[in-house]
PDB file of N, CA, C and O in Angstrom:
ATOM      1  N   UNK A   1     164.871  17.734  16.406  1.00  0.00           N
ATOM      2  CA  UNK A   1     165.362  16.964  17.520  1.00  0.00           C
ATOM      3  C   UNK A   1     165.414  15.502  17.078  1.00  0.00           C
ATOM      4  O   UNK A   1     164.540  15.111  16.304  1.00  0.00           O
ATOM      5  N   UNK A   2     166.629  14.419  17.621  1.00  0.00           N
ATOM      6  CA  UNK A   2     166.548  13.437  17.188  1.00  0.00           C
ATOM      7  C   UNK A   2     165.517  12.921  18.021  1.00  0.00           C
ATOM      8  O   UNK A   2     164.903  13.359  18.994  1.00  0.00           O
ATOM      9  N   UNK A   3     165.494  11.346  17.040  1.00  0.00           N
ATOM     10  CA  UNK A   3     164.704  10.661  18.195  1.00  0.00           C
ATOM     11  C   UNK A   3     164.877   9.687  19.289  1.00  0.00           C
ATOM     12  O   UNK A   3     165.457   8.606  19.182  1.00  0.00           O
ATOM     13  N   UNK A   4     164.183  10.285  20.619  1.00  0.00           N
ATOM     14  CA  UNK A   4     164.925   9.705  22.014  1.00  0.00           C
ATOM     15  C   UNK A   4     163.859   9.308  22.648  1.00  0.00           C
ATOM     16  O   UNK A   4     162.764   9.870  22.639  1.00  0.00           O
ATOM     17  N   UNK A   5     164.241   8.051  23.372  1.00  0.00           N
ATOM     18  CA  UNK A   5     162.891   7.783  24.281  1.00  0.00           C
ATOM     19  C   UNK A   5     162.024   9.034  25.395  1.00  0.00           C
ATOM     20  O   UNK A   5     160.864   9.120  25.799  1.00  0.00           O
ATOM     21  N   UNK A   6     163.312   9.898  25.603  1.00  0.00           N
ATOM     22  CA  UNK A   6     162.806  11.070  26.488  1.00  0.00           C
ATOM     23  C   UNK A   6     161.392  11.333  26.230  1.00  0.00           C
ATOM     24  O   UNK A   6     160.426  11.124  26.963  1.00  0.00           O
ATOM     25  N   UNK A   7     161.456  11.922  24.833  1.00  0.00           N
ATOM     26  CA  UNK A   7     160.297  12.570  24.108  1.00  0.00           C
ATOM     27  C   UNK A   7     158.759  11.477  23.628  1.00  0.00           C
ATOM     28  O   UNK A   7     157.741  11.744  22.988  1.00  0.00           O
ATOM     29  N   UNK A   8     159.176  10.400  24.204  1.00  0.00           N
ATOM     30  CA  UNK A   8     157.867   9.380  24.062  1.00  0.00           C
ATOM     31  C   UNK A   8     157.636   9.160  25.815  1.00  0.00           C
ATOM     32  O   UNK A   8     158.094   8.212  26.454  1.00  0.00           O
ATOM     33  N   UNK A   9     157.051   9.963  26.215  1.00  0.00           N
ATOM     34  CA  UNK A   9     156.289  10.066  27.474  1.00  0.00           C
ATOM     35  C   UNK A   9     154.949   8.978  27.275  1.00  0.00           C
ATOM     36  O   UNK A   9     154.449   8.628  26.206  1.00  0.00           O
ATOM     37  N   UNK A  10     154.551   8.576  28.654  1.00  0.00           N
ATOM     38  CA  UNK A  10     153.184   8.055  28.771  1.00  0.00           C
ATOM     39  C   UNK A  10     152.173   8.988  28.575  1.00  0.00           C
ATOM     40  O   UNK A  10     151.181   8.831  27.864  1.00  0.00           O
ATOM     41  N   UNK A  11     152.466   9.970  29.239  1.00  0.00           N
ATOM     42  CA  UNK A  11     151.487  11.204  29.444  1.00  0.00           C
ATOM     43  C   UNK A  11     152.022  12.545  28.915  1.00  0.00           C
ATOM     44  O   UNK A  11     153.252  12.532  28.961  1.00  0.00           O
ATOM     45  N   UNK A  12     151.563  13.623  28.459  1.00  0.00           N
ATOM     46  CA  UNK A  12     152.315  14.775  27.927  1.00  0.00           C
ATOM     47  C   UNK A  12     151.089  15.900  27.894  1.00  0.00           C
ATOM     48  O   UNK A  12     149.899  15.714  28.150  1.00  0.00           O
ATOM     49  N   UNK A  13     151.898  17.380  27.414  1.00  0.00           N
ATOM     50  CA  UNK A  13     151.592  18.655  27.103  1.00  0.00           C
ATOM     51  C   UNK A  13     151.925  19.110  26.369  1.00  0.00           C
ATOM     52  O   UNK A  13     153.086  19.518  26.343  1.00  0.00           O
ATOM     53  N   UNK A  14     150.952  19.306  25.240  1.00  0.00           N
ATOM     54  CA  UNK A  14     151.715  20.163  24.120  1.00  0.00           C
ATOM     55  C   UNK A  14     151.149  21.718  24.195  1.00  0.00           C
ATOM     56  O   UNK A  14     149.962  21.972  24.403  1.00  0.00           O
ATOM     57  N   UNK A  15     152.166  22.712  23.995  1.00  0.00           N
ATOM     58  CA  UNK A  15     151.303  23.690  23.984  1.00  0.00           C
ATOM     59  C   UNK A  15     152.451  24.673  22.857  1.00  0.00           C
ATOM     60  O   UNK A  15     153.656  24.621  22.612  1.00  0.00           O
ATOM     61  N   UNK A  16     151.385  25.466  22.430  1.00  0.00           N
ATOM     62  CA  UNK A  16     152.023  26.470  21.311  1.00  0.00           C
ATOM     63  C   UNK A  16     151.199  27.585  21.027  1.00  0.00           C
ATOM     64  O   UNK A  16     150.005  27.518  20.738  1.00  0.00           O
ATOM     65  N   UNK A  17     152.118  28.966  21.153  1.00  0.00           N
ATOM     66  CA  UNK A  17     151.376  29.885  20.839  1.00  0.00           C
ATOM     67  C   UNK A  17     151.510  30.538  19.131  1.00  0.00           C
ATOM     68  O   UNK A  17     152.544  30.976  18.626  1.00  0.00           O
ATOM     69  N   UNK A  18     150.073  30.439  18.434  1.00  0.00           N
ATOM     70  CA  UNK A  18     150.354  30.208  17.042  1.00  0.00           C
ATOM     71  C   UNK A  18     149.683  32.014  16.700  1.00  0.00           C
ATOM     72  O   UNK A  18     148.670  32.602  17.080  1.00  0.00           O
ATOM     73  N   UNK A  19     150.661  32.344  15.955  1.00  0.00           N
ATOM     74  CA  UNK A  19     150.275  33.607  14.927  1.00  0.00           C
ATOM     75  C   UNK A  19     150.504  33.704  13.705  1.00  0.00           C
ATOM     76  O   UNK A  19     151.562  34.306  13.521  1.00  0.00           O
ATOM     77  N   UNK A  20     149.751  33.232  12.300  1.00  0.00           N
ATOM     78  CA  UNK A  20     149.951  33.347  11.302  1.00  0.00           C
ATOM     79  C   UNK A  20     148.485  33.292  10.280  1.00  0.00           C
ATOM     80  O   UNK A  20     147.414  32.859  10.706  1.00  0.00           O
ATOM     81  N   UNK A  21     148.600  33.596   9.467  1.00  0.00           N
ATOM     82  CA  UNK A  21     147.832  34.421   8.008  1.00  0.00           C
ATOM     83  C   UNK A  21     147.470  33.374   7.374  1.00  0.00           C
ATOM     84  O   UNK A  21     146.320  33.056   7.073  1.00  0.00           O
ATOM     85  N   UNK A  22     149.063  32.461   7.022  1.00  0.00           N
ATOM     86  CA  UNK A  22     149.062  31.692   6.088  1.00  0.00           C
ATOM     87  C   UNK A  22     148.486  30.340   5.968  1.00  0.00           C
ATOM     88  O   UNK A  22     148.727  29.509   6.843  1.00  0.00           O
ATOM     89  N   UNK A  23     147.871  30.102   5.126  1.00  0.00           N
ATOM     90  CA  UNK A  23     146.940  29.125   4.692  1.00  0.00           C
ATOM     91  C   UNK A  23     146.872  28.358   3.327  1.00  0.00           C
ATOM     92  O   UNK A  23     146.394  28.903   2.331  1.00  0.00           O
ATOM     93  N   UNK A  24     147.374  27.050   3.306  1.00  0.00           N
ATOM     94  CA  UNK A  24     147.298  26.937   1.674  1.00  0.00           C
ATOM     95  C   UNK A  24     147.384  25.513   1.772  1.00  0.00           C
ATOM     96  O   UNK A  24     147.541  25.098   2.920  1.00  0.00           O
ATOM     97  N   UNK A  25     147.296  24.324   0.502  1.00  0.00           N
ATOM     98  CA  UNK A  25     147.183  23.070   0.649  1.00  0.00           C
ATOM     99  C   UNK A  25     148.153  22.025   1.557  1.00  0.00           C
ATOM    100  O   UNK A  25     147.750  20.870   1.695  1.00  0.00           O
ATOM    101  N   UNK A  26     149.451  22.437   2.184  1.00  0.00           N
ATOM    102  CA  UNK A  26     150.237  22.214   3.043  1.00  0.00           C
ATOM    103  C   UNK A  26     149.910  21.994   4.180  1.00  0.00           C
ATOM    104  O   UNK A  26     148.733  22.330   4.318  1.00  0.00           O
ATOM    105  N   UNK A  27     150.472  21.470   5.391  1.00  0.00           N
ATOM    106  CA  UNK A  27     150.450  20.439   6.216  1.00  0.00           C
ATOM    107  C   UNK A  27     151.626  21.289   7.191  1.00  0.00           C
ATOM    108  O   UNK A  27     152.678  20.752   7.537  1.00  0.00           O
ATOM    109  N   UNK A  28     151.308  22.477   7.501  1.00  0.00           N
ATOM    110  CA  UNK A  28     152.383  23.202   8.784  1.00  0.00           C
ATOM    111  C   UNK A  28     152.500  22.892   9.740  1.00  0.00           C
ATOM    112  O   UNK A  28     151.741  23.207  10.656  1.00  0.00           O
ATOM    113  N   UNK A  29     154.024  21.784   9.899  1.00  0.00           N
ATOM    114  CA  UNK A  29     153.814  21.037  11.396  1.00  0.00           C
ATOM    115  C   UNK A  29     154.517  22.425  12.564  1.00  0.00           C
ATOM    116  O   UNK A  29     155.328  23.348  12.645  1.00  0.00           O
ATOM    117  N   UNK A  30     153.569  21.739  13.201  1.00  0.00           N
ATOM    118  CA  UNK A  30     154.202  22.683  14.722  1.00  0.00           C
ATOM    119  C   UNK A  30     155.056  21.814  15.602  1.00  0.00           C
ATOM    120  O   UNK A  30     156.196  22.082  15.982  1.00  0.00           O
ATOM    121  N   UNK A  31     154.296  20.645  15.898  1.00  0.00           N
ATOM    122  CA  UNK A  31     155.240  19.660  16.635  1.00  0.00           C
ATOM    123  C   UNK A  31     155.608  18.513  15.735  1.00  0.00           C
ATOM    124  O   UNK A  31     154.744  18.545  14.859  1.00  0.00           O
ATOM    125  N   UNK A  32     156.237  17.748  15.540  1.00  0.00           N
ATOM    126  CA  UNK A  32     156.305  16.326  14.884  1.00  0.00           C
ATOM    127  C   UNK A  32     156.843  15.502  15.065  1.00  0.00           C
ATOM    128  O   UNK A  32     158.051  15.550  14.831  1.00  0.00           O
ATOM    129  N   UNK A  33     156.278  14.347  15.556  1.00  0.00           N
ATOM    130  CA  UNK A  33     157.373  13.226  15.792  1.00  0.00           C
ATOM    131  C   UNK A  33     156.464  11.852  15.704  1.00  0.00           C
ATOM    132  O   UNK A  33     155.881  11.068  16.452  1.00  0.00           O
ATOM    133  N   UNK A  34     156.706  12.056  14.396  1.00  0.00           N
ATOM    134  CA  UNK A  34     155.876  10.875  13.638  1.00  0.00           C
ATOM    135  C   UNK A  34     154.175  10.616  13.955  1.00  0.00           C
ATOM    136  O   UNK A  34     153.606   9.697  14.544  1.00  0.00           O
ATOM    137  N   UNK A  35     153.763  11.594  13.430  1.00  0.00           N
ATOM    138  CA  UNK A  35     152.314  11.251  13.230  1.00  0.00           C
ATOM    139  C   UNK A  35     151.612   9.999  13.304  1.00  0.00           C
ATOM    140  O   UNK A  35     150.562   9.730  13.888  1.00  0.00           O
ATOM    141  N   UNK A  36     152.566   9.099  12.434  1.00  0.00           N
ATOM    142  CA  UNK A  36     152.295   7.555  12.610  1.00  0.00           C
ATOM    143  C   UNK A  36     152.361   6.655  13.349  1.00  0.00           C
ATOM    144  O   UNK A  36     151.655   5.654  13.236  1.00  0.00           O
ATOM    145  N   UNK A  37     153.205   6.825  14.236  1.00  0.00           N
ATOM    146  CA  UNK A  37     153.684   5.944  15.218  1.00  0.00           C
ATOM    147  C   UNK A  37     153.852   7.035  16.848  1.00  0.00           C
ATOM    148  O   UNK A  37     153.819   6.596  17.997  1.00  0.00           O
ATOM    149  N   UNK A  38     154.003   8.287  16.486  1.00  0.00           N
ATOM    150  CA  UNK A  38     154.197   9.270  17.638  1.00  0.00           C
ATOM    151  C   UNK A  38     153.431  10.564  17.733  1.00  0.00           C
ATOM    152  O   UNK A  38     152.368  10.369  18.322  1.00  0.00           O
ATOM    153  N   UNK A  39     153.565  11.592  17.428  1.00  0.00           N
ATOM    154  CA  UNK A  39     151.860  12.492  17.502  1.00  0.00           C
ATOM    155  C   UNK A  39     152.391  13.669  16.414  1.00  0.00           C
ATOM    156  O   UNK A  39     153.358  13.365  15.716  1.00  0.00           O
ATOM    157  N   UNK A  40     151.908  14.731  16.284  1.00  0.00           N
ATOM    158  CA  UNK A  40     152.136  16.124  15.536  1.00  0.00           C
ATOM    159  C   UNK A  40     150.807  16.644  15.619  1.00  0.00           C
ATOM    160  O   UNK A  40     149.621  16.329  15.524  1.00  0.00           O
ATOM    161  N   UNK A  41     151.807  17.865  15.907  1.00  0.00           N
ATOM    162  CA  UNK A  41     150.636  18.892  15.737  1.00  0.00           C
ATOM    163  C   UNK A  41     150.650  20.060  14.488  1.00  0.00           C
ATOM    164  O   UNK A  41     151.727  20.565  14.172  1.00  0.00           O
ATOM    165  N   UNK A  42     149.516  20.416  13.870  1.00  0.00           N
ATOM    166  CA  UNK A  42     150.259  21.073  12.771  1.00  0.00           C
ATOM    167  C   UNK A  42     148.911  21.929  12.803  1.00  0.00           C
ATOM    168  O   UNK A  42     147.889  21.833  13.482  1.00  0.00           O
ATOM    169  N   UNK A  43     149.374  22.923  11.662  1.00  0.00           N
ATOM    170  CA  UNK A  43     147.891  23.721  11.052  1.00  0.00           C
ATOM    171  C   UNK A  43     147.696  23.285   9.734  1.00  0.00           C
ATOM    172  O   UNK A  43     148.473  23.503   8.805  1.00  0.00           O
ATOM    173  N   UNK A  44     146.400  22.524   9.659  1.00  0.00           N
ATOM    174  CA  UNK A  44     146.174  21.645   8.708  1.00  0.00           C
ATOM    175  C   UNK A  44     146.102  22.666   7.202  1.00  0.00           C
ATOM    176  O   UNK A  44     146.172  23.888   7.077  1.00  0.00           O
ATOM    177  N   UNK A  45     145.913  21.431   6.052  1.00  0.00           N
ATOM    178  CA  UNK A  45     145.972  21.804   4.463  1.00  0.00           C
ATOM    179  C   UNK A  45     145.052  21.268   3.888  1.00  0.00           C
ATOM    180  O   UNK A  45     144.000  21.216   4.527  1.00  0.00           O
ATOM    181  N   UNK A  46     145.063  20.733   2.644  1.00  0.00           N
ATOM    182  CA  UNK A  46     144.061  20.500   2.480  1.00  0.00           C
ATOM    183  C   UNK A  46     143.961  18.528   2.599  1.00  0.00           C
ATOM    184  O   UNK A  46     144.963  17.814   2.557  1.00  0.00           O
ATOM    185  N   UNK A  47     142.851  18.125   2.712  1.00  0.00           N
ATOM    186  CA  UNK A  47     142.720  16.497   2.472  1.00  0.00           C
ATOM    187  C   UNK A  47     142.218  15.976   1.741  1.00  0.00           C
ATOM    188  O   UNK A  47     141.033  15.730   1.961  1.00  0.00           O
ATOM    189  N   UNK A  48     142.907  15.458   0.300  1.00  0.00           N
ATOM    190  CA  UNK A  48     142.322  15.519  -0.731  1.00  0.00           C
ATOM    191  C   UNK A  48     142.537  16.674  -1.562  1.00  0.00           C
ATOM    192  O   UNK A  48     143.402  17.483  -1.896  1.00  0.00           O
ATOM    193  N   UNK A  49     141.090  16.296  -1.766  1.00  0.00           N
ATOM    194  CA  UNK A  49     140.566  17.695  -2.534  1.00  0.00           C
ATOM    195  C   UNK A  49     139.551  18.514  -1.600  1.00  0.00           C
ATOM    196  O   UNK A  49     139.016  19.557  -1.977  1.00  0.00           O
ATOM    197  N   UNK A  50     139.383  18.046  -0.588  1.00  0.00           N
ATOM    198  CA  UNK A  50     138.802  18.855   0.645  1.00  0.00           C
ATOM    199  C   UNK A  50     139.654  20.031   1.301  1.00  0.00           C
ATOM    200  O   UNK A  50     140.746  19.850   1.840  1.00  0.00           O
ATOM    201  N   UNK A  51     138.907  21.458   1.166  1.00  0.00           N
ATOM    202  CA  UNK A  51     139.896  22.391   1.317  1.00  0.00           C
ATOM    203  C   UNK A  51     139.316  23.272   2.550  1.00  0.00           C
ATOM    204  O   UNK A  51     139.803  24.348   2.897  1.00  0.00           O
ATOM    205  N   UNK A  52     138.077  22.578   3.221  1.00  0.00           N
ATOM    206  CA  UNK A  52     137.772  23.148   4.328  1.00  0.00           C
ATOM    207  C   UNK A  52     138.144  23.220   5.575  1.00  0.00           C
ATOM    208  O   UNK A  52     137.851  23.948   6.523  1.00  0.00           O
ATOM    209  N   UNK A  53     139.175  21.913   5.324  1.00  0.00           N
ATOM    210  CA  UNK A  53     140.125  21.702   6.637  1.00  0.00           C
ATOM    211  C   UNK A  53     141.323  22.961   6.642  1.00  0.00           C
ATOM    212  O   UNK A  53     142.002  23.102   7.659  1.00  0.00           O
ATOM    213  N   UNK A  54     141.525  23.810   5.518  1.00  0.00           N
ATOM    214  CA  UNK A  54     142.493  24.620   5.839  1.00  0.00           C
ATOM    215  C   UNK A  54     143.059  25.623   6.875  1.00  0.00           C
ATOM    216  O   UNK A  54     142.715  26.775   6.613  1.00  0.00           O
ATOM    217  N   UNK A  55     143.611  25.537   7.662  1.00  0.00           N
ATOM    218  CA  UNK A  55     143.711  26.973   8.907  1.00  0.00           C
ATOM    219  C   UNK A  55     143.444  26.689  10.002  1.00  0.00           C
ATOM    220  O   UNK A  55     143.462  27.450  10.970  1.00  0.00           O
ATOM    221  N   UNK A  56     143.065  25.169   9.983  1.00  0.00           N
ATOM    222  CA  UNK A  56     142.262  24.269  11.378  1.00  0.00           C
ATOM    223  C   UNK A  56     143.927  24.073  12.265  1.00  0.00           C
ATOM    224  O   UNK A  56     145.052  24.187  11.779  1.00  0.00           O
ATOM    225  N   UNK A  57     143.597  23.806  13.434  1.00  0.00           N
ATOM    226  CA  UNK A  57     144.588  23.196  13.637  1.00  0.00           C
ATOM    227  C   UNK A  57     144.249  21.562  14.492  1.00  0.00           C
ATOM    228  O   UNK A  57     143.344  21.071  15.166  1.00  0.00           O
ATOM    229  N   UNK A  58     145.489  21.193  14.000  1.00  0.00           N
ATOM    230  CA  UNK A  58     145.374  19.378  13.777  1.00  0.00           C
ATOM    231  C   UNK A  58     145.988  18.761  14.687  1.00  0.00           C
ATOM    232  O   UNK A  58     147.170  19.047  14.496  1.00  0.00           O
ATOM    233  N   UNK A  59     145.893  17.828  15.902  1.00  0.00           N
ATOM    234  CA  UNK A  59     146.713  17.212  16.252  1.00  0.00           C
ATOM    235  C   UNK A  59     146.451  15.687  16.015  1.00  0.00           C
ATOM    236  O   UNK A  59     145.337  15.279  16.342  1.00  0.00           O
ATOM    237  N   UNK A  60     147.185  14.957  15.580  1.00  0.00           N
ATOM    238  CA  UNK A  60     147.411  13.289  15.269  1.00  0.00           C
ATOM    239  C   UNK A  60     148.285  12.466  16.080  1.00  0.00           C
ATOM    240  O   UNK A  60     149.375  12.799  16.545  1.00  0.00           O
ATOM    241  N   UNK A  61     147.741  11.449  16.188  1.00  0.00           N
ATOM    242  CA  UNK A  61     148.412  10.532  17.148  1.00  0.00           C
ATOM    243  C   UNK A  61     149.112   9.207  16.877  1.00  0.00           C
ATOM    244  O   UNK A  61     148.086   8.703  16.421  1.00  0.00           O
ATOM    245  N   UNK A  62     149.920   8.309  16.785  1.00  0.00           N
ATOM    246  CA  UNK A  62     149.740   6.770  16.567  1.00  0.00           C
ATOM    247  C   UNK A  62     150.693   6.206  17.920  1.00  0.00           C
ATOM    248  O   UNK A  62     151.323   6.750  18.827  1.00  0.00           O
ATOM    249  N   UNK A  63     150.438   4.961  17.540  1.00  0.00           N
ATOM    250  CA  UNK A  63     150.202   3.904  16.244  1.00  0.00           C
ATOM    251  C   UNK A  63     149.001   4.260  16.133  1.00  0.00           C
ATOM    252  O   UNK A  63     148.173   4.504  17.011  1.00  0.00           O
ATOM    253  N   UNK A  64     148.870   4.302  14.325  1.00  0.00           N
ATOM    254  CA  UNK A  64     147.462   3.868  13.660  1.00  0.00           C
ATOM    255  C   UNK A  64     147.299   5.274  13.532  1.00  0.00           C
ATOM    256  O   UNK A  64     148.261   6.035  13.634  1.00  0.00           O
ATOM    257  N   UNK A  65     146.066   5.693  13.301  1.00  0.00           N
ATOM    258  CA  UNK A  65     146.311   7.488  12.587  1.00  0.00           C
ATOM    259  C   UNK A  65     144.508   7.520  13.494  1.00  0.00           C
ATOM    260  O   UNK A  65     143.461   6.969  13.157  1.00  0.00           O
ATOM    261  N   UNK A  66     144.864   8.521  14.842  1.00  0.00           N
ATOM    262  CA  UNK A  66     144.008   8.845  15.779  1.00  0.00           C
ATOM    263  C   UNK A  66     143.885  10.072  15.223  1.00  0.00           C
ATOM    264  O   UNK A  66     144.926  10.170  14.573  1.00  0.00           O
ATOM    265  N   UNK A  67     143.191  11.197  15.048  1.00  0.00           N
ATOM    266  CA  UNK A  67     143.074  12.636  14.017  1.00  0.00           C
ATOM    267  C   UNK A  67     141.704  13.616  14.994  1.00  0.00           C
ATOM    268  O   UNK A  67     140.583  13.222  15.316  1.00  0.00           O
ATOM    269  N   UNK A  68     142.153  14.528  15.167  1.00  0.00           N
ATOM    270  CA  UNK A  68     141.207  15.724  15.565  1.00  0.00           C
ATOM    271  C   UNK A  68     141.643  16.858  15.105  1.00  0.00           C
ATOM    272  O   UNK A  68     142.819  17.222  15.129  1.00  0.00           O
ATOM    273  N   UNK A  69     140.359  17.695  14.499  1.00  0.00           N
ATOM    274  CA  UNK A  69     140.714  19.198  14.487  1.00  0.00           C
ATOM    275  C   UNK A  69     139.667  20.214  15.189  1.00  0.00           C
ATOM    276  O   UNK A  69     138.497  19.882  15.380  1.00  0.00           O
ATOM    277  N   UNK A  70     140.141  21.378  15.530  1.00  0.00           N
ATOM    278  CA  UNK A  70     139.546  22.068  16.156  1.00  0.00           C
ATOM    279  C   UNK A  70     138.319  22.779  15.324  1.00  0.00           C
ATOM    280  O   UNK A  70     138.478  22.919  14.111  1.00  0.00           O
ATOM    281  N   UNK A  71     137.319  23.152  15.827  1.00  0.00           N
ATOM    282  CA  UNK A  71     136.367  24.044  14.700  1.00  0.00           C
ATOM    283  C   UNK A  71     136.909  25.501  14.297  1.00  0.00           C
ATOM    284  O   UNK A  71     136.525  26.034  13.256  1.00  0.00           O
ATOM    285  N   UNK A  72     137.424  25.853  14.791  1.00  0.00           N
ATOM    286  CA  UNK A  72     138.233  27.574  14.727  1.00  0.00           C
ATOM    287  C   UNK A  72     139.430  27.749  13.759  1.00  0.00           C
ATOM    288  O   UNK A  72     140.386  26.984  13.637  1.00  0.00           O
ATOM    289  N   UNK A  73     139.273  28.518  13.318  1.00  0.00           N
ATOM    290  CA  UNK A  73     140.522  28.457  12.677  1.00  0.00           C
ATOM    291  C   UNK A  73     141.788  29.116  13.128  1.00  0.00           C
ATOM    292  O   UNK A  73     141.789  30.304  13.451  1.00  0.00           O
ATOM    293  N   UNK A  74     142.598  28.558  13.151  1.00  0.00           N
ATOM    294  CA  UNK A  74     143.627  29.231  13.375  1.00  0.00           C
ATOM    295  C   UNK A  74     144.879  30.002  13.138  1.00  0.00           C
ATOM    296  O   UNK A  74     145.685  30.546  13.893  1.00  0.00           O
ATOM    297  N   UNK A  75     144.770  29.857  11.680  1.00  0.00           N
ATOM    298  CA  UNK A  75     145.728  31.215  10.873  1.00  0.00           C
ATOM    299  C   UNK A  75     144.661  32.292  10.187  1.00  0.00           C
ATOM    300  O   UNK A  75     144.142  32.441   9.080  1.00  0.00           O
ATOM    301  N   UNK A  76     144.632  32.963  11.490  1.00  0.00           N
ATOM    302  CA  UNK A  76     143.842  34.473  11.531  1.00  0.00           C
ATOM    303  C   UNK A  76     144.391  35.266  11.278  1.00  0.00           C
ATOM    304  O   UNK A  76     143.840  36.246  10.777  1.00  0.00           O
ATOM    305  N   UNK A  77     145.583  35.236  11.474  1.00  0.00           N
ATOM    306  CA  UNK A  77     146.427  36.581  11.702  1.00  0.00           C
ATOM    307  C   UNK A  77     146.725  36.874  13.252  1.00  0.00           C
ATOM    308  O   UNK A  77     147.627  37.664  13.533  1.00  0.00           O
ATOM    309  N   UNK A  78     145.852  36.140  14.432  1.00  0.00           N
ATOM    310  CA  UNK A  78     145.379  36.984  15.673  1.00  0.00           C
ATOM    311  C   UNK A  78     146.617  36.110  17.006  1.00  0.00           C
ATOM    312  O   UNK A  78     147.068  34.965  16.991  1.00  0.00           O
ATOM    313  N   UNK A  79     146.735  36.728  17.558  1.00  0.00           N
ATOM    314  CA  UNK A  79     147.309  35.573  18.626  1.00  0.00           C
ATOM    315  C   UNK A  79     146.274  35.643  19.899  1.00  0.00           C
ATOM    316  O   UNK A  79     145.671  36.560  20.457  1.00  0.00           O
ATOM    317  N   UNK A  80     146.377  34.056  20.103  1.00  0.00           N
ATOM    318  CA  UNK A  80     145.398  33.604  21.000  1.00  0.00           C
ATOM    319  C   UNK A  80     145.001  34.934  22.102  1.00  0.00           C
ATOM    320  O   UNK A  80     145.868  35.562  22.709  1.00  0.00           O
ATOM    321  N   UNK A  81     143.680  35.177  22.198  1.00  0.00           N
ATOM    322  CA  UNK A  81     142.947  36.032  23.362  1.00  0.00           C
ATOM    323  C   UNK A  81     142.331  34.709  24.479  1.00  0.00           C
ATOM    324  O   UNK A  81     141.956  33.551  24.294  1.00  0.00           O
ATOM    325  N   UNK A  82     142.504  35.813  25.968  1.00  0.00           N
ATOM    326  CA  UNK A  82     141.698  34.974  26.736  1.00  0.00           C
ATOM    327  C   UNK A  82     141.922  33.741  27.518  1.00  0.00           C
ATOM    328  O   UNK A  82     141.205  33.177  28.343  1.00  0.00           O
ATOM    329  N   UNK A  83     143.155  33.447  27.030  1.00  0.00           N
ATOM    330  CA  UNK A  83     143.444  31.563  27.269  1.00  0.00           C
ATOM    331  C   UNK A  83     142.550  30.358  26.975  1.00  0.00           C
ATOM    332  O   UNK A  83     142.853  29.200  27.264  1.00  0.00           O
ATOM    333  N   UNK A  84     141.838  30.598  26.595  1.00  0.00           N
ATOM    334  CA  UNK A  84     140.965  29.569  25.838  1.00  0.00           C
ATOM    335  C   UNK A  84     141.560  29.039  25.320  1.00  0.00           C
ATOM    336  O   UNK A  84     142.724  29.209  24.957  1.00  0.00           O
ATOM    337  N   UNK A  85     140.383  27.752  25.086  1.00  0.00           N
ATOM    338  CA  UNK A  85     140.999  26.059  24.779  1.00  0.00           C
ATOM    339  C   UNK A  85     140.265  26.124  23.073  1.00  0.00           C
ATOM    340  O   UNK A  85     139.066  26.377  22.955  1.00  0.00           O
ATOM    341  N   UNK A  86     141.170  25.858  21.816  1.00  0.00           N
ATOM    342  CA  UNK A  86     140.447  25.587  21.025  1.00  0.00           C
ATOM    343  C   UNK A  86     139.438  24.310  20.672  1.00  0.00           C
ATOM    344  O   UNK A  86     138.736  24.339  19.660  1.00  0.00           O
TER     345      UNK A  86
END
C-alpha cells in the first residue's frame, strides 16, 4: 500500500492471524509502514548475533525505535487457540 495519511491514525488496531513453522535470521514483516518513523509488525530474526529472539513476534514503533516482543513464540506451526493476547 502506498503511503497515505489515512493509514497514520492517532489511535489504531492491529490484528493478524499468524500460522507458520518458519523461523530463521530474517525479519517477517506482517504489517509495515516504516518501523522508523511509523510501526511494523513482524515475526522477529535474529539481532545480531542474538538468535533467541527468533519466532517472537515483534511490534515497533517511531519516531525513534519504541520495540516489544512477546515471550511466546509464534511460528509454531499452531494457529492462535482461545483468543488470547500474546
Amino acid at each position: 500500500m502506498a503511503n497515505n495519511k489515512s493509514v497514520n491514525p492517532k489511535q489504531m488496531t492491529l490484528a493478524a492471524w499468524i500460522k507458520t513453522s518458519y523461523m530463521d535470521d530474517k525479519w517477517r514483516r506482517i504489517f509495515d509502514k516504516s518501523y522508523t518513523q511509523g510501526y511494523a509488525l513482524s515475526i522477529a530474526g535474529d539481532f545480531g548475533k542474538n538468535q533467541s529472539q527468533r519466532g517472537l513476534l515483534s511490534l515497533e514503533m517511531g519516531p525513534g525505535n519504541h520495540f516489544m516482543l512477546t515471550r511466546k513464540k509464534v511460528a509454531d506451526g499452531q494457529w492462535p487457540s482461545g483468543g488470547g493476547h500474546l
